[in-house]
N, C-alpha and C positions, 0 to 999 in steps of 0.2 A: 314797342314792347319787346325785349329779349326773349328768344326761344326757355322754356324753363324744361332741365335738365331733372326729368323723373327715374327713380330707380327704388330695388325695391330690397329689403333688406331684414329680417331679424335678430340682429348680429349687435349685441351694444357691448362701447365698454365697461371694463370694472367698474367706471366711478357714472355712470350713465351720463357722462357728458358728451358723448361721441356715438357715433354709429359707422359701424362697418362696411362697407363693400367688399366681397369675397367671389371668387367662384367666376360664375358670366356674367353677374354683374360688375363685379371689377374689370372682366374683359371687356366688355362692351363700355364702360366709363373710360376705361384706358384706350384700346386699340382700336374703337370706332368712333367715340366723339372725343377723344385725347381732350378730357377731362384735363386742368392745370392745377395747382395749389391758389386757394384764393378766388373759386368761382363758386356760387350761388350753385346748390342742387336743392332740389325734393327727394325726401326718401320714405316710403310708408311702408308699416310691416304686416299689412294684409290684412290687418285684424280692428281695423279703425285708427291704429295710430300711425302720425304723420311726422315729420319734422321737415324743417324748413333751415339750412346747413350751410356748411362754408365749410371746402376743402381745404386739409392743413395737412395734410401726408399720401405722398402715395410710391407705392414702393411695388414691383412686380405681380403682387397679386393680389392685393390689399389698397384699399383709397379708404385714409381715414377723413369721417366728413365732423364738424363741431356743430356741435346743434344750438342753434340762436333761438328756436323758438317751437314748439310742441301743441299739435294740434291730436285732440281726439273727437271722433266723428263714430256717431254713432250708429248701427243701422235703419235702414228705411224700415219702420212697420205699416201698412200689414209687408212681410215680403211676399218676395215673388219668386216661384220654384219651377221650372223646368222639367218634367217631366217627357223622355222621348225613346221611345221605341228604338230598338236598337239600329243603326243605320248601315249599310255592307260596303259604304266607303269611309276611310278616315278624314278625308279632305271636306268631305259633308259635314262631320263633327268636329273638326276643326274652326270649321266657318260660322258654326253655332255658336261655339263654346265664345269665338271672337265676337260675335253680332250682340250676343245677348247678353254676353259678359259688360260692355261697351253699355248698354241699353241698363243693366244695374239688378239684372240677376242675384238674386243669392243662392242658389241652390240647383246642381241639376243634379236630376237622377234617371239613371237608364236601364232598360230594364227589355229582354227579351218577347219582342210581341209575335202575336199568330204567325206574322207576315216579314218577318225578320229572316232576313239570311242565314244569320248566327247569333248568337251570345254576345251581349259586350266583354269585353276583357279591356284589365285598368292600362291606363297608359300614361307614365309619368310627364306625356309632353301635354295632357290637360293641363292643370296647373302652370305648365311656362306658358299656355297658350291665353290661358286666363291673366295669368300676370303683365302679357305684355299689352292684353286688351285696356288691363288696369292704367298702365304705363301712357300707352296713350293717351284716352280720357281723362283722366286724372282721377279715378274712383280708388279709394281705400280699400274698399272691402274685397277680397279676395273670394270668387265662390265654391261653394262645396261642393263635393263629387262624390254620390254614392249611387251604387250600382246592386239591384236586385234582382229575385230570377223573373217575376210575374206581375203583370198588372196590377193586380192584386196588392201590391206589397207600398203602391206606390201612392195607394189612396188611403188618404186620413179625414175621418170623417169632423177632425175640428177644423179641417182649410176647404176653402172655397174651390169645387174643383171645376176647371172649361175646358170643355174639349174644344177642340177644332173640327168642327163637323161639315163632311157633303152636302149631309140631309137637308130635308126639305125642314124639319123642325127645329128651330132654336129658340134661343133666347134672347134675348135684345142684350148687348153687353152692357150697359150701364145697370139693369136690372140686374145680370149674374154676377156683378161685381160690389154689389150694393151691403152684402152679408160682412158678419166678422169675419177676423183670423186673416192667417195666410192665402195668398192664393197658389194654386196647383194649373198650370197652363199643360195641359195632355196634350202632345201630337206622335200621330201613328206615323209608324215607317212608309215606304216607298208606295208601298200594296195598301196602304191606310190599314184603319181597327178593322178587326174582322167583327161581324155579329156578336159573337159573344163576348168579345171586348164591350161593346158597344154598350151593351145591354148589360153587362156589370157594372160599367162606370156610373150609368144611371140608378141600376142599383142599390146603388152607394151614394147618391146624390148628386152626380155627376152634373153641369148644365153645359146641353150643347148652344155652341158659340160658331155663325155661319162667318166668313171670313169673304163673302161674294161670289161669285161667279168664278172665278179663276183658281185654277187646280195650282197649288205653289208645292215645289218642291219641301221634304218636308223642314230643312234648316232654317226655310224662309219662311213656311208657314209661323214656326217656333219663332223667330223673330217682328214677324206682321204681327203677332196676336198677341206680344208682349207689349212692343210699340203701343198698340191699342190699350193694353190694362192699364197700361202706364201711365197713359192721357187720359183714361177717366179717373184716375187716382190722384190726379193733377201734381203730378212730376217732372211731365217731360215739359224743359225749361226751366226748371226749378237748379237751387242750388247744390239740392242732397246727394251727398255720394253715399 
């Protein structure tokens, strides 16, 4: 089976028979896998739709590709949202954004905790970092990034929310996952939730979800506990992007 050549694009033309390549994606089609006229790519626009293409132009910053055949892919329901404490390295949230994105995320949101160093601030390399998780994997859906000041802001009481907890008390996860709607996966930063995090989430409906004996960094934590939602939701292995 031939490597297949994924890129990612919302660029179409006039007459929607073509899709575009511009920008790093044409740099990287060009000047790292010297893409030719007449080779088979994938190209998806983040938003579920896909194409399945044949290079017919490429010219210095532009690869136009002709679309053979059009695939639209719809979201995973319930999804699954991300929720994390802000973290005081970017390479930590880098590795998230890659792990979870990969794993079929749709949502993160960050949000300054007790135990937070600082503030998130947006940074336009989410999104490429998201994209190239998509790239690999082969997943459609592109996820979202919103950023708020307080725990608080991060809980919705129609999604199923799990924390990643220490504590001695949890939940059994097949039971916390058992409910409607979306799910809300919480993990605290470096210093975990303080008390009164703790005690809000539950608050609020919160259910703690034990992750075992071993203390995970928290990108990994936010990764182990997806993996887990994931397989009781019977996805991982599935087709779904």
């Amino acid at each position: 089976m031939s490597h297949i050549y994924r890129f990612y694009s919302q660029f179409l033309s006039e007459d929607g028979s073509r899709v575009v390549l511009r920008d790093d994606e044409a740099h990287h089609a060009l000047n790292v896998l010297r893409i030719k006229v007449g080779q088979d790519v994938h190209v998806f626009d983040g938003e579920g739709l896909s194409w399945r293409c044949v290079v017919e132009e490429v010219s210095r910053k532009e690869v136009m590709c002709g679309i053979v055949d059009t695939r639209k892919t719809e979201r995973s329901v319930p999804g699954v949202c991300v929720s994390l404490a802000w973290l005081n390295k970017d390479k930590s949230v880098e590795e998230l954004i890659q792990r979870c994105t990969e794993l079929g995320v749709s949502e993160f949101r960050f949000f300054r905790g007790d135990h937070s160093g600082r503030a998130p601030k947006e940074n336009k390399k989410w999104a490429k970092w998201a994209i190239e998780a998509c790239k690999q994997c082969g997943r459609v859906w592109v996820p979202e990034f919103v950023m708020v000041e307080d725990l608080i802001d991060v809980v919705c009481d129609e999604e199923t929310c799990l924390v990643a907890s220490l504590g001695e008390t949890s939940v059994p996860l097949k039971e916390a996952v058992s409910g409607t709607g979306d799910i809300n996966i919480l993990v605290g930063p470096e210093g975990d939730f303080s008390e009164r995090e703790l005690a809000l989430v539950i608050r609020h409906g919160g259910k703690p979800v034990s992750l075992g004996d071993a203390v995970y960094r928290s990108q990994v934590a936010a990764s182990v506990m997806t993996t887990l939602v994931l397989n009781e939701l019977g996805r991982m292995g599935s087709t779904a992007k």
